[in-house]
N, C-alpha and C positions, 0 to 999 in steps of 0.2 A: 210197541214195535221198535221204538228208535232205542230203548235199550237194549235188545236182540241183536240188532243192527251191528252196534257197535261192538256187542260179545262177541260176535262172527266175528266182524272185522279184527277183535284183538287176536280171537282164537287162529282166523288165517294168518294175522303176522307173524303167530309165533310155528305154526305146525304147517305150513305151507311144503315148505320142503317135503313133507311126509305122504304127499298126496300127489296123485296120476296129473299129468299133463292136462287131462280135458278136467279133470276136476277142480284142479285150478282156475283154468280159463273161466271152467262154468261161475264158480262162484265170484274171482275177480270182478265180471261181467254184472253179474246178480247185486252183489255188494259193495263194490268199489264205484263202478261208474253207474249204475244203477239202471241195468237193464230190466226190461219186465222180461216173462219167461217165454213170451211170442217172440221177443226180439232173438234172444241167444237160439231157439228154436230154429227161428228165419237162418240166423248165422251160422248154423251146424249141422242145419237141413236137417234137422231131426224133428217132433210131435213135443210139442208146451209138455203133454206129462212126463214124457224121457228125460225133456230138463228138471221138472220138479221132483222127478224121483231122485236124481241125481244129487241136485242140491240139499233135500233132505239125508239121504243116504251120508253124503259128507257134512254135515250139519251132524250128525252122530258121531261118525267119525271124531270130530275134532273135539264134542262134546268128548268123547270116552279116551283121548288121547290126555285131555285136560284134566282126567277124575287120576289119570295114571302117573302123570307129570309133571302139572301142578303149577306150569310155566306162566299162564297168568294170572293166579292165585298169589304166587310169590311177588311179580311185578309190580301188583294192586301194594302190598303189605310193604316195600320197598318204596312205594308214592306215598303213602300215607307214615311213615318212617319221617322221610325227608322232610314233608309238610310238618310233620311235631316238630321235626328239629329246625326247621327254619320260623315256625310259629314262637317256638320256646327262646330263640337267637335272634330276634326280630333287630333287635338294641344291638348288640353285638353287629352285625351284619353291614347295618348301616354303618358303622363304624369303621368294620374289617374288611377290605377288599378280597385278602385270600380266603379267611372264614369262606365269606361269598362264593368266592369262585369255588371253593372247594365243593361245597354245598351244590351249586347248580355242573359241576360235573360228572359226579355221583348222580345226579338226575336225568344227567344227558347218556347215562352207561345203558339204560333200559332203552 
């Protein structure tokens, strides 16, 4: 579950913008502060299953925007990029201040 979680969470960081007003709320609520589906329910006067359908409904969403754009697929491969070359520069690093700095700003770009 807590890998889900955090899919979500990357998939809304990047594909937020793409999505309705309440669909946002809905899922921020769900996933970020970690409302249960009674609660955003209570807070939107709406019935638990309107919010679950909703969060699943965009729960595909973001999955099928993901298969088509690939924005957190690339991200992943750009953290794991850095990590070789900061593994592979280890020696170097501690040595090089700019090295360094270069390296964790490249990482600060995601």
């Amino acid at each position: 579950m807590l890998e889900k979680t955090t899919r979500m969470n990357y998939l809304y960081d990047f594909y937020q913008a793409l999505l309705t007003p309440k669909q946002r709320s809905y899922m921020s609520l769900y996933y970020l502060d970690d409302y249960s589906l009674g609660e955003i329910a209570e807070e939107f006067d709406v019935s638990r299953q309107a919010v679950y359908d909703n969060i699943k409904r965009t729960e595909q969403m973001l999955e099928q925007y993901e298969e088509k754009l690939l924005l957190f697929q690339r991200f992943q491969e750009r953290q794991s990029i850095v990590q070789q070359m900061k593994d592979e520069l280890a020696d170097e690093l501690k040595n090089n201040n700019k090295l360094s700095s270069l390296l964790d700003s490249l990482e600060k770009l995601d």
